[in-house]
C-alpha positions in Angstrom: 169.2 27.8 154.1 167.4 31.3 152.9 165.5 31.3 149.9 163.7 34.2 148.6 160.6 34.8 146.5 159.3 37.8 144.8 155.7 39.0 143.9 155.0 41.9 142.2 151.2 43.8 142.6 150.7 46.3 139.6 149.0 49.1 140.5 147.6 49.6 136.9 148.5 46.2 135.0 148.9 42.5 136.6 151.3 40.8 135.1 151.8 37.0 135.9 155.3 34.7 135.4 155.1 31.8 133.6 157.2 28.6 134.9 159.4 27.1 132.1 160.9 24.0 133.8 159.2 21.0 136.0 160.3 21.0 139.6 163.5 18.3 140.6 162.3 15.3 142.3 163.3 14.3 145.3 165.5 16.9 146.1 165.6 18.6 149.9 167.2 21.9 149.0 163.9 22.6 146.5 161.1 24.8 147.9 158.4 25.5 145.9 155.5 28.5 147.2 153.0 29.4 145.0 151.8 33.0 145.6 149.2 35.5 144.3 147.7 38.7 145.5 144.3 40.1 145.6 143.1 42.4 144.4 145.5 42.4 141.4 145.3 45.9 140.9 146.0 48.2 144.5 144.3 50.8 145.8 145.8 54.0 146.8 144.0 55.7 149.9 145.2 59.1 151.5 144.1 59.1 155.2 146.3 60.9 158.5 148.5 62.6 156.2 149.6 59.4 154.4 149.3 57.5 152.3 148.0 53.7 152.4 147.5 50.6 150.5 145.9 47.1 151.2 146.3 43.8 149.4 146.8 40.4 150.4 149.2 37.9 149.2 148.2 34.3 149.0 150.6 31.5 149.3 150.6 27.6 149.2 153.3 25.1 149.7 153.6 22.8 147.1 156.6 20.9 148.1 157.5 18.4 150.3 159.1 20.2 153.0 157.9 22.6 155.6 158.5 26.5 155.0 159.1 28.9 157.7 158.8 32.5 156.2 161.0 34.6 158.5 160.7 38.1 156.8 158.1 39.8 153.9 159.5 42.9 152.2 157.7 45.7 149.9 158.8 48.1 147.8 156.3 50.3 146.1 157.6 51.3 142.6 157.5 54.0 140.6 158.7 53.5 136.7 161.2 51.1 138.3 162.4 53.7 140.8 161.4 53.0 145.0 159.6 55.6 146.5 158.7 53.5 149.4 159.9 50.2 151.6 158.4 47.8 154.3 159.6 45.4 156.1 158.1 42.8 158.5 159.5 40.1 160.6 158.5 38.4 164.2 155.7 39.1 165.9 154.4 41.8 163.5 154.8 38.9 160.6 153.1 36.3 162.6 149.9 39.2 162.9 150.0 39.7 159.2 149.4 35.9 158.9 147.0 33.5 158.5 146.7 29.8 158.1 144.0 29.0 155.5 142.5 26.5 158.7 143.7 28.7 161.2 142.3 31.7 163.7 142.6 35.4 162.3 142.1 36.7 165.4 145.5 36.1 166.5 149.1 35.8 165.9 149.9 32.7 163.7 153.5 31.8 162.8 153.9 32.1 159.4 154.9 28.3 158.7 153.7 26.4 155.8 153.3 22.6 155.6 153.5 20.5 152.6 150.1 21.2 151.0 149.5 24.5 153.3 148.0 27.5 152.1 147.9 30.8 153.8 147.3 34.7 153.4 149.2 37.6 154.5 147.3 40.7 154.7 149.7 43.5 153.9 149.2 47.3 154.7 151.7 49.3 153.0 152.1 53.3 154.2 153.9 56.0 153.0 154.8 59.8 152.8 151.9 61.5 150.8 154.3 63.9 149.6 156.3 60.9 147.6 154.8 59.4 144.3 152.2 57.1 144.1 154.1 53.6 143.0 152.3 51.8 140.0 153.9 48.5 141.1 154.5 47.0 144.7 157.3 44.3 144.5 156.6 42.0 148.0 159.3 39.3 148.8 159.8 36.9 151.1 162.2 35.1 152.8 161.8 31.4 153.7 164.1 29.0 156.2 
């Protein structure tokens, strides 16, 4: 089973989603992740004739059931158009990852258990001749 979760970072204006309806009970195909970023609002940096940005994405498992996050996608945005996409999975995921109670100073597989909370630290690059994107859009994909 894949599920997928999407976080958006505005470069200019956070916006936050609101939950409308209470999580099932008891029910093993339900995976919950909360996630936020920091800083809300990104950065642009021009350095070796690109361009970077840095934020970090925060997530906590608050089902019942472990989460293995196999892949985290960005797409930098701008006015709803991509100008730029990442994608990490495997050993450069587990190196982006960090259990909160676990060692940054090495890989960590990027699995959450039930009450778990973790950071990925996320370094998006692109072209410096593309526009800078006013949102980045980050999912990820959980087994």
């Amino acid at each position: 089973m894949v599920v997928g979760v999407m976080i958006s970072v505005a470069c200019v204006h956070p916006s936050f989603a609101e939950q409308t309806s209470p999580a099932p009970e008891n029910d093993p195909l339900y995976m919950r992740v909360i996630a936020s970023t920091w800083p809300a609002e990104a950065a642009i940096l021009v350095g070796n004739g690109t361009k970077h940005s840095a934020y970090e994405l925060y997530v906590t498992n608050v089902g019942k059931t472990p989460l293995k996050i196999v892949e985290l996608t960005v797409q930098g945005k701008k006015n709803d158009e991509v100008v730029m996409t990442q994608a990490a999975a495997g050993k450069q995921l587990a190196a982006m990852f960090v259990p909160a109670t676990g060692d940054g100073t090495k890989p960590n597989d990027p699995v959450l258990q039930p009450g778990q909370a973790g950071v990925f630290f996320i370094f998006a690059d692109f072209a410096a001749g593309h526009a800078d994107p006013d949102t980045f859009e980050t999912a990820i994909r959980i087994e």
